[in-house]
C-alpha positions as CSV (number, residue, x, y, z in Angstrom):
1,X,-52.4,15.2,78.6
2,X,-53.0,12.4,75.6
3,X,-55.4,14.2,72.8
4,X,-57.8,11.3,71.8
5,X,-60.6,11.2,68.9
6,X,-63.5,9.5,70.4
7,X,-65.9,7.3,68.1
8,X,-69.0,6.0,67.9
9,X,-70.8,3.1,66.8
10,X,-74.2,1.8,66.8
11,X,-74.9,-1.6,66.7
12,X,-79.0,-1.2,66.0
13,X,-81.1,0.9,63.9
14,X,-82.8,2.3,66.6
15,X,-79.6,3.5,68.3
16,X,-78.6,4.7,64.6
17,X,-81.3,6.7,64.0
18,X,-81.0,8.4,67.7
19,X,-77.6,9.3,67.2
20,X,-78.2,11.1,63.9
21,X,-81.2,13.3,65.1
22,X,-79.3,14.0,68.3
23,X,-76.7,15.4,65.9
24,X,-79.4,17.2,64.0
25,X,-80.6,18.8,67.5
26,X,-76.9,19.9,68.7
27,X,-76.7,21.6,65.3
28,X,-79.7,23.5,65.0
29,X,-78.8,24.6,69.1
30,X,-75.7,25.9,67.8
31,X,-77.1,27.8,64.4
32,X,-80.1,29.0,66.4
33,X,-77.9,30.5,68.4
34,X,-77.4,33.4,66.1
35,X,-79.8,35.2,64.8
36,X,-78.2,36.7,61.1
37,X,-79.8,34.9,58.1
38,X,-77.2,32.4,57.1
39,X,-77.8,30.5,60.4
40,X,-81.3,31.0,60.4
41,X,-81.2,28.7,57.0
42,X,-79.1,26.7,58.5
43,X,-81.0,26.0,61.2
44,X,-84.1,25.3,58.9
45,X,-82.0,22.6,56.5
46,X,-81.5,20.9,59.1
47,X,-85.0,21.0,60.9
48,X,-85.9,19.3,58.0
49,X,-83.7,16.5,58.1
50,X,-85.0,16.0,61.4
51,X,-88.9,15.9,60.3
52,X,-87.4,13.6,57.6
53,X,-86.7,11.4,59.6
54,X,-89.5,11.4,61.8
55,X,-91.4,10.9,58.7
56,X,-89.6,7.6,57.9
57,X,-88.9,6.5,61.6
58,X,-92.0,5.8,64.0
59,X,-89.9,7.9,66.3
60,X,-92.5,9.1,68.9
61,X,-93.2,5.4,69.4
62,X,-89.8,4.1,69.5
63,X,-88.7,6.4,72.2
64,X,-91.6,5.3,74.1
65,X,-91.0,2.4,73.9
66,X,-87.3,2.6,74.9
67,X,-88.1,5.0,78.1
68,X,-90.6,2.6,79.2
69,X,-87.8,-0.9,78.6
70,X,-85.2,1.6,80.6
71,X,-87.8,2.5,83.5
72,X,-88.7,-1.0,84.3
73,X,-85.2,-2.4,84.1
74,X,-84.2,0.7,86.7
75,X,-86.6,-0.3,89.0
76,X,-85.6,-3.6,89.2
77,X,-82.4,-2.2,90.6
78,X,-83.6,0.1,93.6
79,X,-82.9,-3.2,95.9
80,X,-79.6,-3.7,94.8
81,X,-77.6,-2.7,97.9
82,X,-74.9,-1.0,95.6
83,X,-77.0,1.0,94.0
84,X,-76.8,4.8,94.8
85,X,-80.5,4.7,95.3
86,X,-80.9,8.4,95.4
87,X,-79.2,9.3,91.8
88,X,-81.4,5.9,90.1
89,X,-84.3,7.4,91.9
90,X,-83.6,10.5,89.8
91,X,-82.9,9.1,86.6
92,X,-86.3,7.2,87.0
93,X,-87.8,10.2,87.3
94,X,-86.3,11.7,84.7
95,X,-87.6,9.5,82.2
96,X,-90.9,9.2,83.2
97,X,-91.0,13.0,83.0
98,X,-89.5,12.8,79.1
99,X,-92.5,9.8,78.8
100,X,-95.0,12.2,80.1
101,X,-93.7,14.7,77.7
102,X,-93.6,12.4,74.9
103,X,-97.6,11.0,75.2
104,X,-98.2,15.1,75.6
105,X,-96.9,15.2,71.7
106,X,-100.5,15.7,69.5
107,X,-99.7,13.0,66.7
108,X,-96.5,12.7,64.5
109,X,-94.0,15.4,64.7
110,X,-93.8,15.0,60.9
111,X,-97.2,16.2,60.6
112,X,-95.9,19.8,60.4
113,X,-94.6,18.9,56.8
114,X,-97.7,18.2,55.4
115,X,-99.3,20.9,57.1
116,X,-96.6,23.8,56.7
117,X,-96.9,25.2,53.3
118,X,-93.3,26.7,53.3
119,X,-91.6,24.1,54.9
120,X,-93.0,21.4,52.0
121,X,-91.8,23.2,49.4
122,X,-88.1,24.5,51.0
123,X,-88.3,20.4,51.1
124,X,-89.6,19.5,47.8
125,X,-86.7,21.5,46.3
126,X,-84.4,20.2,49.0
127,X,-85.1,16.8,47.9
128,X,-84.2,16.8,44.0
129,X,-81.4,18.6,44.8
130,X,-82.3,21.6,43.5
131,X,-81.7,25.3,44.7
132,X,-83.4,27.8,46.9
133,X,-81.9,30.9,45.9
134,X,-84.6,34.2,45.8
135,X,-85.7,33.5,41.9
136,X,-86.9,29.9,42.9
137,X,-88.7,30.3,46.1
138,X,-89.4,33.7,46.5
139,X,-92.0,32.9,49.7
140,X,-88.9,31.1,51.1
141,X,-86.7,34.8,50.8
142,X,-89.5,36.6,52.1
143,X,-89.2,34.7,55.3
144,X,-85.1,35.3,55.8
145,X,-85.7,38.9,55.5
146,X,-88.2,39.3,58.4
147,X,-86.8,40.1,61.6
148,X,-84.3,38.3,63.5
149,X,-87.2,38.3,66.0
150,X,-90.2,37.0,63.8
151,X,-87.8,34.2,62.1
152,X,-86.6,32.6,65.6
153,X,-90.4,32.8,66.8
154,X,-91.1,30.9,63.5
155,X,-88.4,28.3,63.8
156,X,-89.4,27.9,68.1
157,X,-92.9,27.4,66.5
158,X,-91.7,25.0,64.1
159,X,-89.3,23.2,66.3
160,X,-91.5,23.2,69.2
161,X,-92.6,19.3,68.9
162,X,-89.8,17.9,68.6
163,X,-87.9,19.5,72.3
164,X,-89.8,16.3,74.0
165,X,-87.8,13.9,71.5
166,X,-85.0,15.5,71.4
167,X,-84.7,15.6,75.6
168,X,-85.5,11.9,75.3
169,X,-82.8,10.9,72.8
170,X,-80.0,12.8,74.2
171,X,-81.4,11.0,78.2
172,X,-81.4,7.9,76.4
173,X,-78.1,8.1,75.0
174,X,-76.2,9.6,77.8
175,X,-77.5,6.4,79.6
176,X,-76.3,4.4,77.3
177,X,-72.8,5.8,76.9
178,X,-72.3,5.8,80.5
179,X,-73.3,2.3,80.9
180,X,-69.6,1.0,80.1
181,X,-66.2,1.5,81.7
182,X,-63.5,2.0,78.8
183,X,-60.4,-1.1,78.6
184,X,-57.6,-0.8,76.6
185,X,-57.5,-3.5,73.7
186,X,-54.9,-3.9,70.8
187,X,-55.5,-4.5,67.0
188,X,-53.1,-6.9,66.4
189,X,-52.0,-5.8,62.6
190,X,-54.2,-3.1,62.5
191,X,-57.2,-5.4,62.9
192,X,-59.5,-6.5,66.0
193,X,-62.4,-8.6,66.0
194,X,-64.7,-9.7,69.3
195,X,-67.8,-11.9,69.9
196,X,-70.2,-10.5,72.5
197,X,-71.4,-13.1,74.6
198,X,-72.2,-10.6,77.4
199,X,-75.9,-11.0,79.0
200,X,-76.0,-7.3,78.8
201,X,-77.0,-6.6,75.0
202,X,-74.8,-3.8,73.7
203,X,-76.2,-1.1,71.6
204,X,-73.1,1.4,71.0
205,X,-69.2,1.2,70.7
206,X,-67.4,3.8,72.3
207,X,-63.6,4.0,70.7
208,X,-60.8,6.2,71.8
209,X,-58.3,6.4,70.0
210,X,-54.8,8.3,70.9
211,X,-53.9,10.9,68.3
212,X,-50.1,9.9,68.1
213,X,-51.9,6.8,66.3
214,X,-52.7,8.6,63.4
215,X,-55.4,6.6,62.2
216,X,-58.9,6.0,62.4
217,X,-61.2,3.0,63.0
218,X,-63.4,1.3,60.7
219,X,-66.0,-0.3,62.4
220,X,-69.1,-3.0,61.5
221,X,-71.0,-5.5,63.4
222,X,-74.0,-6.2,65.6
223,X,-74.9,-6.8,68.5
224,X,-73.0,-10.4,68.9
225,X,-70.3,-9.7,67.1
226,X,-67.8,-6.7,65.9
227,X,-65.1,-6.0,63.8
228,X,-62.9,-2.8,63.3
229,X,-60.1,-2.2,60.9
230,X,-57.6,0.8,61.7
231,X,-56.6,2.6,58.6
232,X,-54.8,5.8,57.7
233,X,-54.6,8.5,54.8
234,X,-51.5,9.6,53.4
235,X,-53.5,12.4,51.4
236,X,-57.4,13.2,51.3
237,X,-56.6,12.4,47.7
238,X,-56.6,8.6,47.7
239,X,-58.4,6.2,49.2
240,X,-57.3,5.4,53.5
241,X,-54.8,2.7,53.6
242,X,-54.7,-0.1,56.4
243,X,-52.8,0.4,59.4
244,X,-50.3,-3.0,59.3
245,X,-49.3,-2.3,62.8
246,X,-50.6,-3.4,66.2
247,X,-52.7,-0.6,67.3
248,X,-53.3,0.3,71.0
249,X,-56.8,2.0,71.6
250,X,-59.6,1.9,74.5
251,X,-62.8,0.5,73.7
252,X,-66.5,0.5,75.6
253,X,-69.0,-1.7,75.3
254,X,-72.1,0.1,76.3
255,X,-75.8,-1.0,76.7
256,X,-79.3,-1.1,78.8
């Protein structure tokens, strides 16, 4: 069977910032996972990543807005003869349950910053880069060395506002990633460029590339048009080099 490295690239900022909290969530599943202290710190880092960015992002607003675009457009296709009406049925209800769930959310999830003495000052020391070792934040050490039980209650407290996002992002973007059939394409010299003209508007790239390659794209664009350069390291220790040869990789267009 071909090994492939899959990529992906947004081609909005709305779509970008999706794709990095959903990365955020799948992390903290996986530290939370474990209950020793190391992952319970990791878990927290990046819990605050995610509140930063719900601090900087109207996310709660943007998701709405995005569940209620998809819901409408949905509907609009219950007629079309074929349609599997019974699995668009459920996808409809689907997101109008993550919409119920989101309008359930009291205010901003980022609220818990401001309000969370420990969590605003793990992130004031987060932010100028400094440490958080015992001898700094001594409230902070107190906290990793209750029990595995009281810390996981703390982190389901702290993480229990964002579960409606997070179910909405990772809804949003499975739709969106399996709104597109992959084709194969070539970069002629390394190098392929496209204009979309299609009326559907395409928010993410989907690349797979076949590991015999042995290179990686390098993508930019928007949605109505897109470039990607194929490069390759000889060592981590210099810069990637371009790939001068055609290049044979599948490519999706996906969108909603």
């Amino acid at each position: 069977m071909q090994r492939v490295a899959t990529y992906e690239f947004p081609l909005n900022e709305r779509v970008r910032v999706f794709m990095r909290m959903e990365n955020c969530f799948a992390q903290i599943v996986h530290f939370s996972a474990s209950t020793n202290i190391w992952d319970s710190q990791a878990s927290l880092l990046v819990l605050l990543e995610v509140l930063n960015l719900m601090e900087r992002h109207d996310i709660k607003n943007e998701l709405g807005k995005e569940l209620e675009r998809n819901i409408t457009l949905l509907n609009t296709w219950l007629d079309v003869p074929s349609v599997n009406d019974r699995k668009l049925q459920l996808t409809i209800e689907e997101l109008n349950n993550c919409l119920q769930a989101l309008q359930n959310i009291s205010g901003r999830g980022a609220m818990i910053l401001r309000e969370d003495d420990l969590l605003s000052t793990v992130k004031q020391r987060v932010s100028i880069n400094a440490g958080i070792n015992s001898f700094e934040i001594p409230s902070y050490y107190y906290w990793l060395n209750q029990t595995d039980e009281q810390r996981q209650q703390q982190l389901d407290e702290w993480l229990n506002n964002s579960i409606p996002i997070a179910n909405a992002i990772s809804l949003l973007l499975d739709l969106i990633r399996d709104s597109s059939e992959f084709t194969t394409e070539t970069a002629n010299g390394g190098f392929f460029q496209k204009t979309l003209s299609s009326p559907q508007i395409c928010q993410m790239l989907r690349l797979e590339v076949p590991a015999e390659n042995k290179c990686f794209p390098e993508t930019s664009g928007n949605k109505h048009r897109i470039s990607i350069r194929f490069l390759t390291y000889e060592n981590t220790k210099q810069r990637p080099l371009p790939v001068n040869t055609d290049v044979s990789f599948y490519i999706s267009y996906c969108g909603i």
